[in-house]
C-alpha positions as CSV (number, residue, x, y, z in Angstrom):
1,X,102.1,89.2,118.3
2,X,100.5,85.9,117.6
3,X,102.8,84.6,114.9
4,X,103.2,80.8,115.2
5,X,100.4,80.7,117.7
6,X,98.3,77.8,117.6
7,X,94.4,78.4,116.9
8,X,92.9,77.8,120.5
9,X,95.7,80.8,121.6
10,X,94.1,82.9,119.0
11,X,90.3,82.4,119.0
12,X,90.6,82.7,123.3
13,X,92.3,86.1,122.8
14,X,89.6,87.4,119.9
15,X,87.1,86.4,122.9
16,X,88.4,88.4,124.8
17,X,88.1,91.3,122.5
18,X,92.1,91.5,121.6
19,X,91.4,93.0,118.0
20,X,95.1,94.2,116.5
21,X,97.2,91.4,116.1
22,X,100.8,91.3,115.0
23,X,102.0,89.1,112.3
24,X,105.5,88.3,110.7
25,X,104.7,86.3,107.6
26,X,102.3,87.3,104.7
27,X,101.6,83.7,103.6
28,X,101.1,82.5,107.5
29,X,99.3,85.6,108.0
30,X,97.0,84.4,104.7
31,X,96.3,81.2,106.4
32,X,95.4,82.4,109.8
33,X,93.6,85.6,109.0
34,X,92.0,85.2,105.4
35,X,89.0,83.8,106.5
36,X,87.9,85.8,109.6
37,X,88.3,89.2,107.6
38,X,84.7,89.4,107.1
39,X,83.5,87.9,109.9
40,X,85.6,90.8,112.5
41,X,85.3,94.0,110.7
42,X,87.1,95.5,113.7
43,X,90.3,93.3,114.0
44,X,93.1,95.3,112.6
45,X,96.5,93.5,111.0
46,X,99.5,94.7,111.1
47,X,102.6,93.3,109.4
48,X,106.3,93.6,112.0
49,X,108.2,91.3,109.9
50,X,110.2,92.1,107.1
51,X,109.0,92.4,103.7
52,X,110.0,91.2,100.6
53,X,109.1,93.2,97.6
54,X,107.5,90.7,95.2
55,X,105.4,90.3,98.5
56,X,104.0,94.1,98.5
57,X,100.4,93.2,96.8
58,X,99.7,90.3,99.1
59,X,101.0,92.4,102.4
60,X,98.7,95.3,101.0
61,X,95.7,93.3,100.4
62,X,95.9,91.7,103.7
63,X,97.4,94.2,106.6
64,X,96.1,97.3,107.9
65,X,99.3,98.5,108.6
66,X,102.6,97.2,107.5
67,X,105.6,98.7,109.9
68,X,108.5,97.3,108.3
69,X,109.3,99.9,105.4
70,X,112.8,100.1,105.6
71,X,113.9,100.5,101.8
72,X,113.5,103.1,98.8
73,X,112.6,99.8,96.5
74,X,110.0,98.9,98.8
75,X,108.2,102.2,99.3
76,X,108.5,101.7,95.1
77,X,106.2,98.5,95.5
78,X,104.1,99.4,98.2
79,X,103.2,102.8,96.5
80,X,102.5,100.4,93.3
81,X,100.2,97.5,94.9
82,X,98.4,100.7,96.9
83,X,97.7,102.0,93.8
84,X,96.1,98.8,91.9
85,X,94.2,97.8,95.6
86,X,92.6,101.9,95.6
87,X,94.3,101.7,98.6
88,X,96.3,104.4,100.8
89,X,99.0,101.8,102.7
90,X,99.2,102.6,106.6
91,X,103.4,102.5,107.3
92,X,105.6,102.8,109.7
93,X,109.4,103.3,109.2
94,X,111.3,100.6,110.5
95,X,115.0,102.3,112.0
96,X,117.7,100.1,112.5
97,X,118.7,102.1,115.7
98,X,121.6,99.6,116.6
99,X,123.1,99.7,113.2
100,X,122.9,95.7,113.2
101,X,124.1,94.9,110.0
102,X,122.1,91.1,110.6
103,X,118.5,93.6,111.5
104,X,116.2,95.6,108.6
105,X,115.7,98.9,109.1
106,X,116.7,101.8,107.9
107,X,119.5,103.3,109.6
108,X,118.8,106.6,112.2
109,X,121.0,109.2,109.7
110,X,118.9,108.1,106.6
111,X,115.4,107.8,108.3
112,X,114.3,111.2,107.4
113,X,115.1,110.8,103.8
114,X,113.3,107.6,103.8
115,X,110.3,109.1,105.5
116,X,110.0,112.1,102.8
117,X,110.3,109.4,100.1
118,X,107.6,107.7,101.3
119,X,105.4,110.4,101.6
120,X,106.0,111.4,98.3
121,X,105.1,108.3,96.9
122,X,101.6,108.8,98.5
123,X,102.0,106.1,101.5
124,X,100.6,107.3,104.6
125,X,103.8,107.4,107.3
126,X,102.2,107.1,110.4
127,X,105.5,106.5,112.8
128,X,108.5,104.8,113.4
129,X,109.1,101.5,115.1
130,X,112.5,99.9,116.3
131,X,114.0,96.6,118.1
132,X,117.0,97.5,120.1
133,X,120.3,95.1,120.2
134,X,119.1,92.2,122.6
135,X,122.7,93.3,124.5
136,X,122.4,96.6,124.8
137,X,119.7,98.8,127.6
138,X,116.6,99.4,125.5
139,X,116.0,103.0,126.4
140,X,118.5,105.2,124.3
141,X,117.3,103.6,121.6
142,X,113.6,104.4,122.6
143,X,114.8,107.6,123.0
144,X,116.4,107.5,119.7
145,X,113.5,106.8,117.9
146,X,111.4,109.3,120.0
147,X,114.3,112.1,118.7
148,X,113.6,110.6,115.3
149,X,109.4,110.8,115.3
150,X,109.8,114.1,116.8
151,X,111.8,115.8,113.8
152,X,109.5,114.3,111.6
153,X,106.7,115.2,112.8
154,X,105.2,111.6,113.6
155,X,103.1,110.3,116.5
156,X,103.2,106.6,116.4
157,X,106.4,104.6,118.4
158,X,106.2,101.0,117.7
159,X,108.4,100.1,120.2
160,X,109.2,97.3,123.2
161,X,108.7,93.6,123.7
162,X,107.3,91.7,126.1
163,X,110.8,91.9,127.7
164,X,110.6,96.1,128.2
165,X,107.6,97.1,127.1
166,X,107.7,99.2,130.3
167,X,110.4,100.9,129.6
168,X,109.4,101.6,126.0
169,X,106.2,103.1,127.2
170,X,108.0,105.6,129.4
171,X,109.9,106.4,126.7
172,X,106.6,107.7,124.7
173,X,105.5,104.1,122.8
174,X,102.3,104.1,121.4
175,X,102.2,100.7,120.6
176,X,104.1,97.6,121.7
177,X,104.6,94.1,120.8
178,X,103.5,91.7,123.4
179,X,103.2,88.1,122.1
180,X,104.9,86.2,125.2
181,X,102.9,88.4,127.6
182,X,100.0,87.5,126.4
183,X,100.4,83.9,124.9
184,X,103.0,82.5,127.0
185,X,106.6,81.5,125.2
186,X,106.4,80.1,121.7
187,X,107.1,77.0,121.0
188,X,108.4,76.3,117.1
189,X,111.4,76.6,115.0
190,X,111.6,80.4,115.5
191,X,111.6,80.9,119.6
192,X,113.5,84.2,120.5
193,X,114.1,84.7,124.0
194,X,112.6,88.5,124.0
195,X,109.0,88.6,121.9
């Protein structure tokens, strides 16, 4: 994750051959990223904040993957700005699996629903990802999501912080979100005590 990371973070890891980066802002994400596009035609971007619709063009244009699809109206918009890039847009469902009513995501009963709707619309679902209750043991909702992949036929678990990323990869993640791990905390307006 290297949302609100300042420069030197960011050119030391890309020396050290970190290529997929995590970002939770489109325009932030503009700013940092734009440029270096053509200059690392390896580095992959993928969006793990939430998205705003009137968003969907700038979020396609720029990410590899966006894994915050939580919404019917989104898959709607995404489908559309996929469509005008020539584009087929890399998601992942984003399940609310502590039913936070202050968290996106889609919750676990209408996750299936969500997924077939996207894959009608022609975006390419390529797994799930999650962020448990900060209160609550992270590994029923792994296993949760896991249950959730499984009956739907989907690989990718996007899934554990730098706080329990550990457990999250016994649980069966395929990718994880390490920004303190790797950067050190954050310092800025938006510091949360687990990424």
């Amino acid at each position: 994750m290297s949302k609100i990371q300042p420069p030197g973070a960011i050119e030391a890891a890309l020396a050290a051959d970190q290529r997929v980066f995590g970002e939770n802002r489109v325009q932030e994400a503009q700013g940092r990223w734009g440029g270096r596009r053509g200059t690392l035609p390896d580095l992959e971007l993928r969006l793990i904040g939430p998205l705003q619709s009137n968003k969907a063009a700038d979020a396609v244009a720029l990410f590899d993957v966006i894994e915050t699809l939580d919404r019917p109206k989104l898959v709607d918009a995404l489908a559309a700005a996929g469509v005008r890039a020539g584009k087929t847009v890399r998601v992942l469902v984003q399940v609310n699996t502590g039913a936070e009513p202050q968290k996106a995501g889609v919750l676990p009963g209408a996750a299936g629903l969500l997924i077939d709707t996207a894959r009608a619309a022609g975006l390419k679902v390529e797994g799930l990802m999650c962020i448990p209750p900060a209160d609550e043991a992270p590994g029923p909702h792994f296993a949760l999501l896991r249950k959730i992949a499984r009956r739907n036929g989907l690989e990718v678990l996007s899934m554990g912080m730098s706080g329990d990323f550990e457990t999250a990869i016994r649980f069966g993640a395929t990718h994880v979100r390490v920004g303190s791990a790797l950067f050190g905390e954050r310092k800025g307006p938006e510091t949360p005590s687990s990424s």
